[in-house]
C-alpha positions as CSV (number, residue, x, y, z in Angstrom):
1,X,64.9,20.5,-4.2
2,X,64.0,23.0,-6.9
3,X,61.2,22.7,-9.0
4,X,63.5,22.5,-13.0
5,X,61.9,25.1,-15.1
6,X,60.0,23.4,-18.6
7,X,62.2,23.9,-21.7
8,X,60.9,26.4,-24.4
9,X,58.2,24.8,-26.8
10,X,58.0,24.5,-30.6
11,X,55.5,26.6,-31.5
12,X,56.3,25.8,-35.3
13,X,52.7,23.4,-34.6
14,X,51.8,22.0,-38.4
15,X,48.3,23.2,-39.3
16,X,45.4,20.9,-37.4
17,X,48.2,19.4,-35.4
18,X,46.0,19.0,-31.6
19,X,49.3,19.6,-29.4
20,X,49.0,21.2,-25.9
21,X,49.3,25.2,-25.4
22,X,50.6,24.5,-22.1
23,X,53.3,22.1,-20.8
24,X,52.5,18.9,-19.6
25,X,51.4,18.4,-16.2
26,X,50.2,22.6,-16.2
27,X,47.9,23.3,-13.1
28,X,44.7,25.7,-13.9
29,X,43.4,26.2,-10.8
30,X,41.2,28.3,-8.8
31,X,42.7,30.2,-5.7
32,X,40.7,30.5,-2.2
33,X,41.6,31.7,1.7
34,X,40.2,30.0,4.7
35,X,39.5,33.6,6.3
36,X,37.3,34.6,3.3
37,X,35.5,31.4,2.3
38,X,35.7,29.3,5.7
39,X,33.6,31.1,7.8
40,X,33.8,30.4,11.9
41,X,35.9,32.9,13.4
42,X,35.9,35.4,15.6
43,X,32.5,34.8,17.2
44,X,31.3,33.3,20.1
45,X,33.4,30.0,20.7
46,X,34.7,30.5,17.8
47,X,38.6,30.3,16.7
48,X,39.8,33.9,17.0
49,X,42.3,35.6,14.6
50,X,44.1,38.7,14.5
51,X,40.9,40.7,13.0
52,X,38.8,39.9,15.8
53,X,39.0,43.7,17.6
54,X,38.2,45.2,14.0
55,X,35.2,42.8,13.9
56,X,34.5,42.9,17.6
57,X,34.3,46.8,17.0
58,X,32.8,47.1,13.9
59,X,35.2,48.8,12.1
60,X,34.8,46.2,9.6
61,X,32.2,43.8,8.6
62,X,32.2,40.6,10.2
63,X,33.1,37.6,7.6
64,X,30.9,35.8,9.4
65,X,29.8,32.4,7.9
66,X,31.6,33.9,4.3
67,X,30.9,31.2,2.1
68,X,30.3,28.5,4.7
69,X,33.4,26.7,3.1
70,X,34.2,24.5,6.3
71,X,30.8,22.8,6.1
72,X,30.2,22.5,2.7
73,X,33.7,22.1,1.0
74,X,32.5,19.6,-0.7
75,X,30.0,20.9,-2.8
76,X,32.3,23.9,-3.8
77,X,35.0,21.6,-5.0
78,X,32.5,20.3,-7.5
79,X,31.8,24.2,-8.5
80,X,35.6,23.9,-9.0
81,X,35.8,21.0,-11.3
82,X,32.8,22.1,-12.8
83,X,34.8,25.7,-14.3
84,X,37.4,23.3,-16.0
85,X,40.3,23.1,-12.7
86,X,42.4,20.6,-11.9
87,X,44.2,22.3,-9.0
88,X,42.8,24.3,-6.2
89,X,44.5,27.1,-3.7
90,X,43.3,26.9,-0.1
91,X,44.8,28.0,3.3
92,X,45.2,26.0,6.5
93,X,44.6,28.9,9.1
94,X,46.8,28.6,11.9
95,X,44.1,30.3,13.9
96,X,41.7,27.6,13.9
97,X,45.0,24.6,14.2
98,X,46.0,26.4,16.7
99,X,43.3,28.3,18.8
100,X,45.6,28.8,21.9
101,X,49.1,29.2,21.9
102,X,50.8,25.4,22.1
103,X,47.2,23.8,22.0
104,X,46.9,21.9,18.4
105,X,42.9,21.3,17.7
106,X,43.1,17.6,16.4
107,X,40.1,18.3,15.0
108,X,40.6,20.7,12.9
109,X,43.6,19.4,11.6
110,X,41.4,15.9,10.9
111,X,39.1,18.5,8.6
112,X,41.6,19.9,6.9
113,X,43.0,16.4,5.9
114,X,39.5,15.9,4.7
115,X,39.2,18.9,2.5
116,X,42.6,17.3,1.0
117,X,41.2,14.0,0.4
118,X,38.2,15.3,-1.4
119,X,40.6,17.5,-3.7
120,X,42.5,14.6,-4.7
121,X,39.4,12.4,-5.1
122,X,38.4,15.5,-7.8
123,X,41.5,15.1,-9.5
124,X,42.5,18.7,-8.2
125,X,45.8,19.2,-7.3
126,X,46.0,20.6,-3.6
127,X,48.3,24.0,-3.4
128,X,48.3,25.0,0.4
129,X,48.9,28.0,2.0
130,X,50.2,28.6,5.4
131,X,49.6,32.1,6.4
132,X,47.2,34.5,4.1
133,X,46.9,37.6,5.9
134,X,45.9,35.9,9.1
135,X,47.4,34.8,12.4
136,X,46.1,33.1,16.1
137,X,44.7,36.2,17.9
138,X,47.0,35.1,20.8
139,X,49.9,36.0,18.6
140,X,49.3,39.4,18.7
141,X,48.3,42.0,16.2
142,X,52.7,43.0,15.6
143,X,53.0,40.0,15.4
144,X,55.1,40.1,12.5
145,X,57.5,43.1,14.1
146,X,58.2,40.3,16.7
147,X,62.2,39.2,16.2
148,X,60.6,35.8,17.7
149,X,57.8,35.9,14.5
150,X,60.1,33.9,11.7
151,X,60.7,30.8,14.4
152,X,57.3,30.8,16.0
153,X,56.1,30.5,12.6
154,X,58.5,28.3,11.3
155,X,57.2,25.9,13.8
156,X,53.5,26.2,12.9
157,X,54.5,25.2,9.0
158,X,56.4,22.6,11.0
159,X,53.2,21.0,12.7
160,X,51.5,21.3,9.4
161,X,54.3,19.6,7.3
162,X,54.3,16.5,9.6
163,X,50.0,16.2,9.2
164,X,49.5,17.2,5.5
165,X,53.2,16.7,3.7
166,X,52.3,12.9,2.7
167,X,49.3,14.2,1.0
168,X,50.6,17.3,-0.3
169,X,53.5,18.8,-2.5
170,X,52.7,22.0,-3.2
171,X,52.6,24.8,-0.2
172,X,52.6,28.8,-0.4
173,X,54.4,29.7,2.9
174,X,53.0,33.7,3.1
175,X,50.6,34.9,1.0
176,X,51.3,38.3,-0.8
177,X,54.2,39.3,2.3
178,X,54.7,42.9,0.4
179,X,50.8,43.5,0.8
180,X,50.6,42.5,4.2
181,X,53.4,44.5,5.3
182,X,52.0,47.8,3.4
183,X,48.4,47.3,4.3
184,X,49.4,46.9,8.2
185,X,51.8,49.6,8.4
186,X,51.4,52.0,5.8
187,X,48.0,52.3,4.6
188,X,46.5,51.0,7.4
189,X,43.7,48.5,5.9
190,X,44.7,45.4,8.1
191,X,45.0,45.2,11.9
192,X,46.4,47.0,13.5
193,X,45.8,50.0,11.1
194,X,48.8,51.8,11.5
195,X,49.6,54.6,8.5
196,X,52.9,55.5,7.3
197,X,54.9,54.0,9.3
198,X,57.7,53.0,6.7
199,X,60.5,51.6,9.4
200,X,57.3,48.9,11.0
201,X,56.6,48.0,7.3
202,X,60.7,47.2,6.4
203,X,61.0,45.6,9.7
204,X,57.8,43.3,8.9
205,X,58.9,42.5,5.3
206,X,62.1,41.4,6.6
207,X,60.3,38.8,9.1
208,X,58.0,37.7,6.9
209,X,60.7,36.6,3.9
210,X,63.1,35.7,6.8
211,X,60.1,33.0,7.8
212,X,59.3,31.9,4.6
213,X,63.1,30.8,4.5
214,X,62.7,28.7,7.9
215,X,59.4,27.4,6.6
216,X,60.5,26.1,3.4
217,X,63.1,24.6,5.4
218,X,60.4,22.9,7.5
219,X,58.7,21.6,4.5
220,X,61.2,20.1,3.3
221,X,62.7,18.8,6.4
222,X,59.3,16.6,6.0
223,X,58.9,16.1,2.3
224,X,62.1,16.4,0.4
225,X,60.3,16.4,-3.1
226,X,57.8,19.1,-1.5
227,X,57.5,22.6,-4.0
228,X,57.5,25.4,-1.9
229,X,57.6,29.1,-2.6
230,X,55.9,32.0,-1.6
231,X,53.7,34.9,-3.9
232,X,54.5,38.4,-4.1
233,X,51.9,40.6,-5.4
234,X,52.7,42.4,-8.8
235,X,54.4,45.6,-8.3
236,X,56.5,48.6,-10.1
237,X,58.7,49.3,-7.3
238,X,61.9,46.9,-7.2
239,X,61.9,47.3,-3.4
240,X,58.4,45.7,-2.9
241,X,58.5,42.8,-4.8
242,X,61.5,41.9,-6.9
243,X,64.1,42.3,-4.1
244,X,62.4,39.4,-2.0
245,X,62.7,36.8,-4.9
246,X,66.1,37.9,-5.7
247,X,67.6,37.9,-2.3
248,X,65.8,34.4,-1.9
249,X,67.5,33.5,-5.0
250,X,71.2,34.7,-4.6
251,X,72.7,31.7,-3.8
252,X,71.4,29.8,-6.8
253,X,72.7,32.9,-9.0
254,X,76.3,32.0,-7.0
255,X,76.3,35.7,-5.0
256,X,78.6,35.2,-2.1
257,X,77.2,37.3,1.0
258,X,79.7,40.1,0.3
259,X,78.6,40.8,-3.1
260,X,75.1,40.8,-2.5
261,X,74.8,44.4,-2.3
262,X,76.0,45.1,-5.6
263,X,74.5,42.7,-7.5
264,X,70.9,43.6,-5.8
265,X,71.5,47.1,-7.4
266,X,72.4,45.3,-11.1
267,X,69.2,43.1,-10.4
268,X,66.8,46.4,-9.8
269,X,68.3,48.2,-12.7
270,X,67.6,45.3,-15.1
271,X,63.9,45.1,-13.6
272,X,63.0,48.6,-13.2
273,X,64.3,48.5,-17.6
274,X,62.0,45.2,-18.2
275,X,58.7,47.0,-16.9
276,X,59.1,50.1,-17.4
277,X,59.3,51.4,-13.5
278,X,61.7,53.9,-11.9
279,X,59.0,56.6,-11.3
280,X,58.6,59.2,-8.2
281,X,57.0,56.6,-5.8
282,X,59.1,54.1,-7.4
283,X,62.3,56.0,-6.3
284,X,61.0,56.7,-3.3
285,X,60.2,53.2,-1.7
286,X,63.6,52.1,-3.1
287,X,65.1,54.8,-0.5
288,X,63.3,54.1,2.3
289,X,64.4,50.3,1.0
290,X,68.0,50.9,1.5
291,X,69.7,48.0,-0.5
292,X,72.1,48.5,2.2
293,X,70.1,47.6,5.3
294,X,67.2,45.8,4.4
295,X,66.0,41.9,5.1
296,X,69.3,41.6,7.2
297,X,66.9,38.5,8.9
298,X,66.4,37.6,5.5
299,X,69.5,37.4,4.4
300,X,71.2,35.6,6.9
301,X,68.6,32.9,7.1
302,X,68.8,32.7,3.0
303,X,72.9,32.4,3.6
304,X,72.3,29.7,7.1
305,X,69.8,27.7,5.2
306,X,70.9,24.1,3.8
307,X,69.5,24.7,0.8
308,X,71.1,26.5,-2.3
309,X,67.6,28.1,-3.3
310,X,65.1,28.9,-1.1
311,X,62.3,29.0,-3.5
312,X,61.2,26.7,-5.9
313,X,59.4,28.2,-8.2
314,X,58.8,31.6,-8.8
315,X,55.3,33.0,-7.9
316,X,53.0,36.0,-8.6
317,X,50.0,37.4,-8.0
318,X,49.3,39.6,-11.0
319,X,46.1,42.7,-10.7
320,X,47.3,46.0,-10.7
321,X,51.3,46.5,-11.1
322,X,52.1,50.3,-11.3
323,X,52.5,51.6,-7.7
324,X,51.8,54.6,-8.3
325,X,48.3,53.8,-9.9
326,X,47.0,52.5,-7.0
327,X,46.7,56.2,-5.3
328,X,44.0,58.7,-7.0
329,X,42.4,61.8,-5.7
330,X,39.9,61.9,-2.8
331,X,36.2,62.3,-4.1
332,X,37.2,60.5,-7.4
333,X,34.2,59.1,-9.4
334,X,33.9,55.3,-9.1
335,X,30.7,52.7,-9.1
336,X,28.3,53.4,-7.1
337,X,29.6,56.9,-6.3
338,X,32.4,59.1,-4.9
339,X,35.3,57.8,-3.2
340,X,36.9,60.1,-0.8
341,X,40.0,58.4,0.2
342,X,43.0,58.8,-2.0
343,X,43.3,55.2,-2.8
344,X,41.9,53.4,-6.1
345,X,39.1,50.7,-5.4
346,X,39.5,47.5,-6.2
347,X,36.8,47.7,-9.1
348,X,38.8,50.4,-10.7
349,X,41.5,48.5,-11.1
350,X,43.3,49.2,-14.8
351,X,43.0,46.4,-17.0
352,X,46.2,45.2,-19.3
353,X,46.9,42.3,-20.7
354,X,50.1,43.2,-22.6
355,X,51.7,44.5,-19.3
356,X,50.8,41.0,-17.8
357,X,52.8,39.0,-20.7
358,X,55.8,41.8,-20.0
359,X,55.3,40.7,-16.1
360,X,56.0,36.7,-16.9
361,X,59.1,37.5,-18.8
362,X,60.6,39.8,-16.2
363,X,60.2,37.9,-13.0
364,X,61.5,34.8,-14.4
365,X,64.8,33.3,-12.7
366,X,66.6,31.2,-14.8
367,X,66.4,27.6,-13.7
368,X,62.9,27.9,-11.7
369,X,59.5,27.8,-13.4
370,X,56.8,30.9,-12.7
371,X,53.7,30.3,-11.3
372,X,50.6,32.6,-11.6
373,X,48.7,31.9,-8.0
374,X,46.5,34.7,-8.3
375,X,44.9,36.5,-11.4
376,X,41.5,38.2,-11.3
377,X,39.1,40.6,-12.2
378,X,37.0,42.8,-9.7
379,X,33.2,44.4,-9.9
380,X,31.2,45.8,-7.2
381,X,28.4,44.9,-5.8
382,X,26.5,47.2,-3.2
383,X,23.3,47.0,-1.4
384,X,22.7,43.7,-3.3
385,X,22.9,45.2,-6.6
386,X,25.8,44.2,-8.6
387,X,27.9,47.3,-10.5
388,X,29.4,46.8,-13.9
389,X,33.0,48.0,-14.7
390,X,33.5,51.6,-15.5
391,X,36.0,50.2,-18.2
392,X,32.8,48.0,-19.6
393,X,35.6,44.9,-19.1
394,X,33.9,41.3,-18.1
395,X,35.1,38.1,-16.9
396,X,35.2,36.3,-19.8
397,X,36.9,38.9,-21.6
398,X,39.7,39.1,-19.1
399,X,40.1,35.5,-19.0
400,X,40.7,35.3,-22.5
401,X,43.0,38.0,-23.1
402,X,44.7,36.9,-20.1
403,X,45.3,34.0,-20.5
404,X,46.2,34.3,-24.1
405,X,49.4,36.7,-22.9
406,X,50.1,33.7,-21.1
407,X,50.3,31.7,-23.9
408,X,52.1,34.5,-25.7
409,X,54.9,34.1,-23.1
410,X,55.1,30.2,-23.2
411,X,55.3,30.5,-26.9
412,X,58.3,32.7,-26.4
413,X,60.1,30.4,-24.1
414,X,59.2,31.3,-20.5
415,X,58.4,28.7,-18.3
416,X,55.1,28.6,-16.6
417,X,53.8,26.1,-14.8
418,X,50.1,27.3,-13.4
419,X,47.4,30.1,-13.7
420,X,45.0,30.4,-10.5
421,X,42.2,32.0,-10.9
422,X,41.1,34.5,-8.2
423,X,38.6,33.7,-6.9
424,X,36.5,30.9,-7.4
425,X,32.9,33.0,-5.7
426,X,32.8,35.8,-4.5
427,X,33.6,36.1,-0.8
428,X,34.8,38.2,2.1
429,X,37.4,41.0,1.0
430,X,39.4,41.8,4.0
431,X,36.1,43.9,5.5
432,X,33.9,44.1,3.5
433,X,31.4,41.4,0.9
434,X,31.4,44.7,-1.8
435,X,34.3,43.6,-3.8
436,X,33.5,40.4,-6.4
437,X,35.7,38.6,-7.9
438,X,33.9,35.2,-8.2
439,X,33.4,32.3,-11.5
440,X,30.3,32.2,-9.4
441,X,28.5,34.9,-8.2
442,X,27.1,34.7,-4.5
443,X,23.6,36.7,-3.8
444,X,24.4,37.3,0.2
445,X,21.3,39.1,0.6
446,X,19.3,35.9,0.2
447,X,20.9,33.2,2.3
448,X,24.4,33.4,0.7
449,X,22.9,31.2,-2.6
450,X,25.5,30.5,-5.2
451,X,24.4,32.3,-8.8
452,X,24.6,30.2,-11.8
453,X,26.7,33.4,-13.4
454,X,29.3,35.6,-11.8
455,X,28.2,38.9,-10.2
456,X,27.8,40.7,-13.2
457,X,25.7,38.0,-15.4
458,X,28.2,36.2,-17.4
459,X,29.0,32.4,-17.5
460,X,32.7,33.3,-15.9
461,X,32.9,29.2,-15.2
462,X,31.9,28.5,-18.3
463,X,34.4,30.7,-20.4
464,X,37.4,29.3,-18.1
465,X,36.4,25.9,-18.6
466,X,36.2,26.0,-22.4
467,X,39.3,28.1,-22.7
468,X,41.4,25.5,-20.3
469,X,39.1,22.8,-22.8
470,X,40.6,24.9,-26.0
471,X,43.9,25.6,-24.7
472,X,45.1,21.7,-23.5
473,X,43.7,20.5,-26.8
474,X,45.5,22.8,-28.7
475,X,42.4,24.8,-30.0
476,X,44.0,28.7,-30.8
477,X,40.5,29.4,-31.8
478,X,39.2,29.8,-28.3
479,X,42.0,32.9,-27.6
480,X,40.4,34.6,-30.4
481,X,36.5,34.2,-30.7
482,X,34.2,36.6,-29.3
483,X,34.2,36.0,-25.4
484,X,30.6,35.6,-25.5
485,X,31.1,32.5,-27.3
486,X,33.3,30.7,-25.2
487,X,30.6,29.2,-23.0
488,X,28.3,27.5,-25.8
């Protein structure tokens, strides 16, 4: 069942008319992963996943009890509600279901329909995701160049559809499937830190999309009015992110198998135009990305599946789009220092709002609303002192002219149905506690104590609760005010 995409508004509003920016029924949430708030793995008796030999090893550092999530979810759903949210992003990890391969810890399971209940008693929508970045140590760290790896993982979405579909609608299959695949295989960031090796990376993106497609079949197999999809992360390059949603979406466009090729190379032309790609890494992932011979997994489970669409709704995480951006020259200035690796930092991430507004119109698919699942801004914070941006750019600035593209976009008839946050405090970044991208600050160095603030001293809750205040009650006012106003 696809999600139907919200007809265009009338933004003809008569002057001190209180209608809604957003469509009925839109989710602003906050977005969260059990690796990097849940704490618990990966130590002694402790569920392992597939990072425990980089943090056995110490070639990263250990999450360790990150933000203590598991014990006191409770407390951090009220930090949630308190910034203004009514929906909230978590991951079930597999590793901790599912410690030992065929062994399901009831447990566990029992927590995790817990951390549901106490959403919906907050009136926060649950969105759950099934795999972000992080599998059952026994699986392997290839797991994902495994021809077994889109059943085997079809199966665990299958277990968790049967415990938690009554109680929930909304899933994410696999987080970000175009990062994983590049950090694993070509720039070597995630286990098992392989570098440029293009044919692993194909093969991977092709099992991850090609189990997204049995998963969504699972889900639904178990909740037929269940909202499934899965969230690429924002990029230039056709061949990394736009190809997934529209081989996944072929069928609804009424491609027959044969013509898929051909109308794949209409569909990157027409993208590569919208946003402005088509550059010298652009072109040269889209070779290595034959049209040709990629996802053939993919596509024949999309073309075997009982469903028209196998996605239903569209979904993006939106930071940094321009591939080629995301490389810079070794011993480039950033905060705190010199960087020597020729990879941009997090924290140096280019800021544009307009580009983001261009974004929502051009991954729309007709039919199928777009959901932002992750959206954030990142500082640094090192030695326990917190870094501003190079760019001078704050939270509360970002929010606002973020989310007032987004509004932009709805006003021009594209149909979105959520904006997630990312992140609601900061937490474990995939090795290291450096990157912050929190409401809510977190000041590690002193027993992991929440800050009333975010990491760099503004009231980042605050500013997203009185802009989701402003923007439901039809208040313009609060896109244009001085950000420092938007808390009180």
């Amino acid at each position: 069942m696809n999600a139907q995409a919200s007809p265009a508004r009338d933004v003809d509003v008569p002057p001190g008319s209180n209608r809604s920016l957003v469509p009925d029924g839109f989710l602003f949430g906050v977005a969260t992963a059990g690796f990097q708030i849940e704490g618990g793995f990966n130590g002694p008796d402790e569920p392992r996943n597939n990072w425990f030999r980089f943090e056995s090893e110490g070639r990263v550092v250990p999450s360790g009890i990150a933000l203590d999530f598991w014990n006191t979810y409770e407390s951090q759903l009220d930090h949630a509600v308190a910034a203004g949210a009514n929906a909230f992003r978590f991951s079930v990890e597999w590793a901790r279901c599912e410690p030992a391969e065929g062994e399901i810890d009831d447990a566990a399971m029992a927590r995790y329909a817990d951390i549901i209940d106490a959403c919906r008693e907050r009136g926060l929508e649950p969105l759950v995701t099934l795999h972000h970045f992080t599998h059952p140590h026994w699986a392997g760290e290839d797991f994902w160049l495994d021809g077994r790896a889109p059943e085997r993982f079809a199966r665990w979405a299958q277990i968790a559809a049967a415990a938690f579909a009554p109680s929930v609608r909304h899933w994410v299959t696999i987080n970000e499937w175009n990062i994983l695949a590049i950090q694993t295989y070509v720039t070597g960031d995630f286990p098992p830190a392989r570098t440029g090796d293009l044919r692993s990376a194909v093969r991977s993106l092709d099992h991850l999309l090609a189990a997204h497609v049995l998963a969504y079949d699972a889900i639904h197999a178990a909740r037929s009015d269940a909202i499934v999809s899965t969230n690429g992360f924002a990029f230039s390059t056709y061949g990394l992110e736009r190809l997934g949603t529209d081989v996944l979406t072929a069928r609804l466009h009424g491609v027959p198998r044969a013509d898929l090729r051909v109308w794949l190379a209409s569909r990157r032309s027409r993208f590569e135009a919208a946003v402005d790609a088509g550059g010298l890494v652009d072109r040269t992932v889209n070779r290595v990305i034959d049209l040709d011979r990629a996802l053939p997994r993919t596509v024949a489970a999309v073309y075997d599946s009982p469903h028209t669409c196998t996605l239903d709704h569209v979904q993006t995480d939106f930071y940094n789009p321009d591939t080629a951006s995301h490389f810079r020259p070794p011993g480039h200035r950033t905060a705190g220092g010199r960087h020597w690796a020729p990879d941009r930092m997090l924290w140096d991430d280019p800021v544009d709002p307009d580009r983001f507004g261009r974004y929502l119109t051009a991954l729309t698919v007709p039919g199928l609303e777009l959901w932002v699942v992750e959206n954030g801004l990142c500082n640094r914070r090192r030695n326990g002192v917190s870094l501003e941006r190079s760019d001078g750019w704050d939270r509360p600035r970002y929010l606002q002219a973020h989310l007032g593209a987004l509004v932009d976009a709805l006003d021009s008839g594209v149909a979105i149905g959520a904006y997630f946050h990312w992140c609601l405090a900061d937490n474990y970044e995939w090795g290291s506690y450096e990157p912050c991208f929190g409401l809510y600050g977190v000041d590690r160095e002193r027993g992991c104590r929440w800050m009333r603030t975010d990491a760099m001293g503004h009231d980042s809750a605050g500013a997203f609760r009185a802009l989701i205040e402003g923007l439901t009650s039809g208040d313009r006012g609060v896109l244009t005010c001085a950000p420092g106003e938007l808390a009180g």
